[in-house]
N, C-alpha and C positions, 0 to 999 in steps of 0.2 A: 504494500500500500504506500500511497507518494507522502510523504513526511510534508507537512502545512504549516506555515508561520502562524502562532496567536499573536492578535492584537490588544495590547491593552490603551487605551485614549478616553479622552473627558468628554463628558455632554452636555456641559455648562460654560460657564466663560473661564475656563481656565482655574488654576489657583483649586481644582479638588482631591490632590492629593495623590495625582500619580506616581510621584518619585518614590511614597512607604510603599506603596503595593507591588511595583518592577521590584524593589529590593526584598520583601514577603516573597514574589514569585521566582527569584531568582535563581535559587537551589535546587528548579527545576529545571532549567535550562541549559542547554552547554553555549548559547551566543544572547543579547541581548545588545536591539540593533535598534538605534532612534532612526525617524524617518524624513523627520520635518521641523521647521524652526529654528532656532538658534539660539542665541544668548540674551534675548528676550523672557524666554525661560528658565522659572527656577521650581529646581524639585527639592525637596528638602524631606532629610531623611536622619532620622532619630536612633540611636541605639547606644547600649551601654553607655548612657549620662552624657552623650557628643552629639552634634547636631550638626550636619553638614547641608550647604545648599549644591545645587549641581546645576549649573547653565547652557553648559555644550556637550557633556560626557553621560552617558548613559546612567541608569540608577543601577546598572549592577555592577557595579566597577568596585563594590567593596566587596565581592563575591571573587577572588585572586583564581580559582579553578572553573570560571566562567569568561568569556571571550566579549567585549564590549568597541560595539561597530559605530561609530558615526557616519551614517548614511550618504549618498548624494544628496538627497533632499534639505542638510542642513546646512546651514550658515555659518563660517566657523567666523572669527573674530580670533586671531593667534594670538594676541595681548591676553585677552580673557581666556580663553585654552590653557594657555597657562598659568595664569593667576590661579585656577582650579588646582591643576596637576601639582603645585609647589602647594598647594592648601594638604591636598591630599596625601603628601609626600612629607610635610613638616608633621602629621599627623601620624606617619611610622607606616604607609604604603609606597608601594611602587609601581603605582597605576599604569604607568608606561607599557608593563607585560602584559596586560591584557588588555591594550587598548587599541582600535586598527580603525585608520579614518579611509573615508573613501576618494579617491584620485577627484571625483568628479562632484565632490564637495564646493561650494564657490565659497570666496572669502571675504569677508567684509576690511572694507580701506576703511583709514583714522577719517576721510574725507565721507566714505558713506555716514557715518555717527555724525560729521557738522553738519549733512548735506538733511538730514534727517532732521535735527533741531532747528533749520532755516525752516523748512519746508510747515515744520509744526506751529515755529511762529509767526508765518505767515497765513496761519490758516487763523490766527486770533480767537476770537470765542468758540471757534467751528473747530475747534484741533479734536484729532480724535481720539489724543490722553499714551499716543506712543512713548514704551521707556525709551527710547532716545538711544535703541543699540546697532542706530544702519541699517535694523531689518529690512525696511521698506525699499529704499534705496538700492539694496544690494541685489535683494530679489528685482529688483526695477532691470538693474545692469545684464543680471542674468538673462529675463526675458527679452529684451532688447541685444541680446547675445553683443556682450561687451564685453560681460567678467569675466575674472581672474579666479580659477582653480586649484587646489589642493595639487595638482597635480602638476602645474606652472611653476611652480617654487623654486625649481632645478631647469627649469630653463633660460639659455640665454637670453632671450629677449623679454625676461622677465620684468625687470626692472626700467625700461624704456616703456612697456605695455601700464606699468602702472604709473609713469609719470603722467602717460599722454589722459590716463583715465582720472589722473586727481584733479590736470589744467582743466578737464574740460568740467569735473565736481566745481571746481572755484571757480568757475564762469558764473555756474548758474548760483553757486551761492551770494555771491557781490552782486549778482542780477536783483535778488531776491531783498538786497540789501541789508545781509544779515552780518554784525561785525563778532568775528570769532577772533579775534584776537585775547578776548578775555571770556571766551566760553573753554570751561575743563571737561575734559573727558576723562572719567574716572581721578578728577583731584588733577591733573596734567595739561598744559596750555598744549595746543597742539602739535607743536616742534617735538614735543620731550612727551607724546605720544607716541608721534611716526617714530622718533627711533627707538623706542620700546618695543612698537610694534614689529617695525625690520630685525632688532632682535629677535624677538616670537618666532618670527620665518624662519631664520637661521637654524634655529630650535625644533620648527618644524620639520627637518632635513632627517632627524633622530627619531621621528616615530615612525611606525609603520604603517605607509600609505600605500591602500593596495585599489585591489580592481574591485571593491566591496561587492559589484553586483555578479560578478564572476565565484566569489566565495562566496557567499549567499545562497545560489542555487548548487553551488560543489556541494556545501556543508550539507542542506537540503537531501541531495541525492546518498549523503553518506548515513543519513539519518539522525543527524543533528537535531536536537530539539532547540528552537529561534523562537525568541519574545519581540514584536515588534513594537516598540515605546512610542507616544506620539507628545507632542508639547500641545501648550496653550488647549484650547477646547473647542467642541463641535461648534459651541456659536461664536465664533471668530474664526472660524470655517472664510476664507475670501471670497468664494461660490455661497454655502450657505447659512452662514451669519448672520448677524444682524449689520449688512454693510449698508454707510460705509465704513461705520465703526470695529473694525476684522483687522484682522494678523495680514501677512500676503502670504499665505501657504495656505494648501489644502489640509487641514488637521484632521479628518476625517482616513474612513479605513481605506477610500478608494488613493489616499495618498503613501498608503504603504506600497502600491504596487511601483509608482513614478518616484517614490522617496526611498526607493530599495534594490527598486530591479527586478521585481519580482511578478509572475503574471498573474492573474485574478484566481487561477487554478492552486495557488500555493497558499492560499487565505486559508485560516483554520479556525480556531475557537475567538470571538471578538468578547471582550471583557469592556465595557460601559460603567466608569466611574463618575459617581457625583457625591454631592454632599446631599447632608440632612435638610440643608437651606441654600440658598443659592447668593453668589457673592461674586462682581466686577471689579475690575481695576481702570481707571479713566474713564474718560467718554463714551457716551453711546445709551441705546433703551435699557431699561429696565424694569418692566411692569411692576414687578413685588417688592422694589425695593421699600426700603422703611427709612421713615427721616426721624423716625422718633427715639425712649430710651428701647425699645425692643431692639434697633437697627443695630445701637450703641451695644447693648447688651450680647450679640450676638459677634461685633466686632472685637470688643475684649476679650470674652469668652473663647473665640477663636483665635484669636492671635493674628485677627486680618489684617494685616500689613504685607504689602508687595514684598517676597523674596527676592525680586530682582529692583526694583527699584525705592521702598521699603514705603511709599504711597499707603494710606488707610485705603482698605478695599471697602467698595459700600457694599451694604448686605440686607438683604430682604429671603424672603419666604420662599421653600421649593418652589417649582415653576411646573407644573407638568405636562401642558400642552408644547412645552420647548424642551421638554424632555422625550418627551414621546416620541418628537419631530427627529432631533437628534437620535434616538433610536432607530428609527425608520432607516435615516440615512443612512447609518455603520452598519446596519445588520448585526444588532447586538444581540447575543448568546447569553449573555449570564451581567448581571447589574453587582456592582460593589459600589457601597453607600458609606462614605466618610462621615468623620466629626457628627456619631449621633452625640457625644459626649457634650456637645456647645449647646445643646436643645435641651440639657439637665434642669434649667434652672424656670423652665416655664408654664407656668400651670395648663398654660393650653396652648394648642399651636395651631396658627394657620395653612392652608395647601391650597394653590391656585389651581384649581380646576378645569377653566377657560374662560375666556375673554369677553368682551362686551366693545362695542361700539356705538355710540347714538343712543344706547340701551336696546342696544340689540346682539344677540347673542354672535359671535365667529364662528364662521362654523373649519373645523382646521386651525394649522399655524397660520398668520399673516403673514401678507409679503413684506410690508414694509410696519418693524416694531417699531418704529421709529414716528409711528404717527402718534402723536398726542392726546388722539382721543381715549385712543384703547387703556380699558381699563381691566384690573383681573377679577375672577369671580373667584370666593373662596369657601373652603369647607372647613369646618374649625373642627378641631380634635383636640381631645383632654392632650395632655402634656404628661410625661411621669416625675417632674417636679423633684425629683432625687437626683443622689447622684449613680454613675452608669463605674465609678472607681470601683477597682476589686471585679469587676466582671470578669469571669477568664471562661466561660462558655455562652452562649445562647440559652441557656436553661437560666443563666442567673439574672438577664434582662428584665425591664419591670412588664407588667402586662400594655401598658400605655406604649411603648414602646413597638412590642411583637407587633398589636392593632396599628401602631403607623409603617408598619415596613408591611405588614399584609393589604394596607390601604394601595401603597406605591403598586406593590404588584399586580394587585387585581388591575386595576389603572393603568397599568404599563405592560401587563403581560410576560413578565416575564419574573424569574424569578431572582430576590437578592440572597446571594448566597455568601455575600462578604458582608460584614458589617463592623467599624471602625470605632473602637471608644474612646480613643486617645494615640498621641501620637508619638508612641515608640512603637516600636516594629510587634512585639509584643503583644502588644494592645489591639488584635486583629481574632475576630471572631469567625470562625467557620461555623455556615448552616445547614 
């Protein structure tokens, strides 16, 4: 029988917790391959009293007898690459042995990050809340087949290719009118960036860059078991999101195939993570969000602040008809539901059910969340007003609880079979 990639990817807007679950799933896997994204994202992952964030490197990278790929599909930033790898090497690993990026990786210039903060502030109140890491830009370069690749590093014309790509980044940025003379990139004016960064390169000469999507399907045929990772979430999906407020990647499961190499035939079990409640970072819809103390309460209690950029995330109420929808899309197999443990403190909780317009009922996901009118409709459930500490089975859940995860499923159709009450690795419930 043909050996199949799982997926595991978020259905929300990102920030639900995929980085604990790749490292929980990790011990099953002999590769753990990201597909999409870049250092816009942060996984952050908990264990024995240490807390690591992860913005370009796989979550199983703290798994030394497990093989960790960065895909074509993501974005590298070599500056940040390694700021990582020396994190994780001051910390008593040697990430490097299991680490393998792919030739056909594009990389992001110190000029995609200015080109990126021009573009933001000239969007003024309409910005659409980018952390500020090239993403957009880079992927811009890519499609417009400009970039520069993982796989360029080592060649001659390397350095002439990226002069002629910064002139033509600082055209548009002085176009744009934006003075970067005293904008910092990670705390650094931009001179004492780039040669950070051209060091990075250098650096990059020492890991091992391969034909990822040629291993991939090797490993595959030798029967490899491969976890395919995905960043950010379904709805900052650039196709089905809520744009224009999106990532520029497909985050979705059909971006495993173009973010790996891999053909629709190698798809295998899709894993659908979300939280208990639903939480953005920047601009953009958000029907259930909360401006009140619930929002607040839900923010603390979570620890909602941007791992990559450390921004308060706003936070409101599950969403279910943009879960649904996001299910639809990934063809998800099995639901795992983070941070029921933030929902301790509430005597009742709300769940958005579906939508309204005009006071008229949606019928489906909307095309455009972004319209104003649309309101959510909701159905209230007791709360279990305890705490979920000291749980180490599903038996010891409160009964409030079982009823709101047996609500999601009926609702959703499928079933959750992961449920999350804290965040050390540990702290992960099998159903």
């Amino acid at each position: 029988m043909m050996r199949k990639v799982d997926v595991i990817l978020g259905l929300q807007w990102g920030d639900e917790g995929k980085g604990k679950i790749v490292d929980v799933f990790t011990p099953r896997y002999d590769i753990i391959a990201r597909f999409q994204g870049g250092p816009n994202a942060g996984h952050t992952i908990i264990f024995g009293g240490r807390k690591f964030v992860l913005h370009t490197i796989p979550s199983g990278i703290f798994h030394p007898q497990t093989l960790n790929v960065i895909g074509n599909g993501v974005i590298i930033d070599p500056f940040i690459l390694f700021k990582e790898l020396d994190k994780l090497r001051d910390a008593g690993m040697e990430p490097e042995q299991n680490l393998l990026v792919s030739r056909r990786a594009h990389l992001i210039m110190p000029t995609h990050r200015l080109l990126d903060a021009a573009l933001e502030s000239d969007k003024g109140s309409s910005k659409i809340g980018s952390t500020l890491k090239g993403i957009g830009p880079a992927y811009t370069d890519k499609y417009g087949r400009n970039g520069l690749r993982a796989g360029n590093i080592t060649d001659q014309s390397f350095n002439s290719r990226y002069e002629q790509l910064k002139s033509e980044h600082l055209d548009t940025i002085r176009h744009l009118g934006f003075d970067f003379s005293t904008h910092l990139l990670d705390g650094l004016n931009f001179e004492n960036y780039e040669l950070q960064w051209f060091a990075s390169v250098e650096r990059m000469k020492g890991l091992k860059i391969i034909d990822s999507e040629v291993f991939l399907n090797e490993s595959l045929d030798l029967g490899k078991k491969i976890l395919a990772e995905g960043a950010q979430g379904t709805m900052l999906d650039v196709d089905f999101g809520s744009y224009p407020f999106v990532t520029s990647s497909n985050t979705i499961t059909a971006g495993v195939c173009s973010g790996l190499g891999l053909s629709p035939h190698r798809i295998g079990k899709i894993y659908g993570i979300f939280k208990a409640y639903c939480t953005r970072v920047g601009s953009g819809p958000f029907p259930t969000e909360l401006h009140d103390s619930d929002g607040e309460k839900l923010r603390v209690g979570g620890n909602e602040f941007g791992s990559t950029t450390g921004r308060p995330r706003r936070c409101g109420w599950l969403d279910l008809p943009a879960l649904k929808y996001s299910i639809m899309l990934n063809g998800v197999d099995s639901l795992i539901m983070m941070k029921a443990d933030v929902l301790d403190p509430f005597p009742s909780i709300n769940v958005c059910t579906g939508y309204t317009k005009d006071n008229e009922i949606i019928q489906g996901f909307p095309f455009d969340l972004c319209d104003e009118q649309i309101r959510p409709v909701y159905t209230e459930m007791n709360g279990w007003n305890s705490t979920l500490d000291g749980c180490t089975s599903v038996k010891d859940i409160p009964g409030a609880l079982a009823a709101y995860i047996k609500f999601i499923e009926n609702e959703a159709g499928l079933p959750v079979d992961i449920v999350s009450v804290g965040p050390d690795r540990l702290q992960t419930l099998l159903r």
